[in-house]
C-alpha positions, 0 to 999 in steps of 0.5 A: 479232457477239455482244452486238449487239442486232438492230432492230427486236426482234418479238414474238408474242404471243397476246392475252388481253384479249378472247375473240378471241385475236388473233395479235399481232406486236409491234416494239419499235423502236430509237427506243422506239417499240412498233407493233402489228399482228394487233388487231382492236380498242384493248385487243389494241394496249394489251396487245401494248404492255404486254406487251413493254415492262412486264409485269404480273401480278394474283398470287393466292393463300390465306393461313391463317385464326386462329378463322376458320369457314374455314381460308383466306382467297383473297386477291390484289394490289390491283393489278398488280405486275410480273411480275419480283416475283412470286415476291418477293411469294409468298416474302413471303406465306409464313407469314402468318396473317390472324386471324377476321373477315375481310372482303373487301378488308381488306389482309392484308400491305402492300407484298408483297415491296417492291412498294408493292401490298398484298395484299386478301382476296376472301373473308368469312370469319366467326369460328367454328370450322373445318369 
């Protein structure tokens, strides 16, 4: 029958939290319940977890700089957004403009593409003329 979703739901995954890079299998099951197996350690079980249940992102990026010594700024969310909204918070980076001085961690724009995470500077730039 089309439309039946089929349990328990697996995934495979290769984790990214440590230099391993564990082959991960992910069961989502019909009671809510996630099981994760092929860790060798806690992280690759909390990754496996998150990544198929609510998965997040840290956006980077580079926004312009006015009388900066430098024409941009790297820039990134403070936190974690979800990865559904990404492209929602690049649309709402496009065309901003941070004005000389900048120092790291002064937010940029807030709330980046309804998201409630504010976009931070990583980078010192110092009034001046561009190179």
């Amino acid at each position: 029958m089309q439309g039946r979703e089929e349990w328990p739901k697996k995934t495979e995954l290769t984790c990214i939290r440590c230099p391993i890079g564990c082959i991960l299998t992910v069961t989502e099951n019909q009671d809510g319940t996630v099981d994760v197996t092929g860790n060798t350690c806690n992280k690759g079980a909390d990754y496996g977890k998150k990544e198929t249940t609510n998965p997040t992102r840290t956006v980077t990026s580079t926004v312009k700089v006015k009388n900066g010594s430098r024409p941009v700024v790297s820039v990134k969310t403070k936190e974690d957004i979800p990865k559904g909204k990404i492209t929602d918070c690049m649309k709402a980076l496009k065309g901003i403009e941070a004005e000389a001085p900048v120092r790291i961690g002064d937010i940029i724009l807030s709330n980046a593409g309804g998201t409630g995470v504010d976009i931070v500077a990583t980078k010192n730039i110092d009034k001046g003329k561009t190179d």
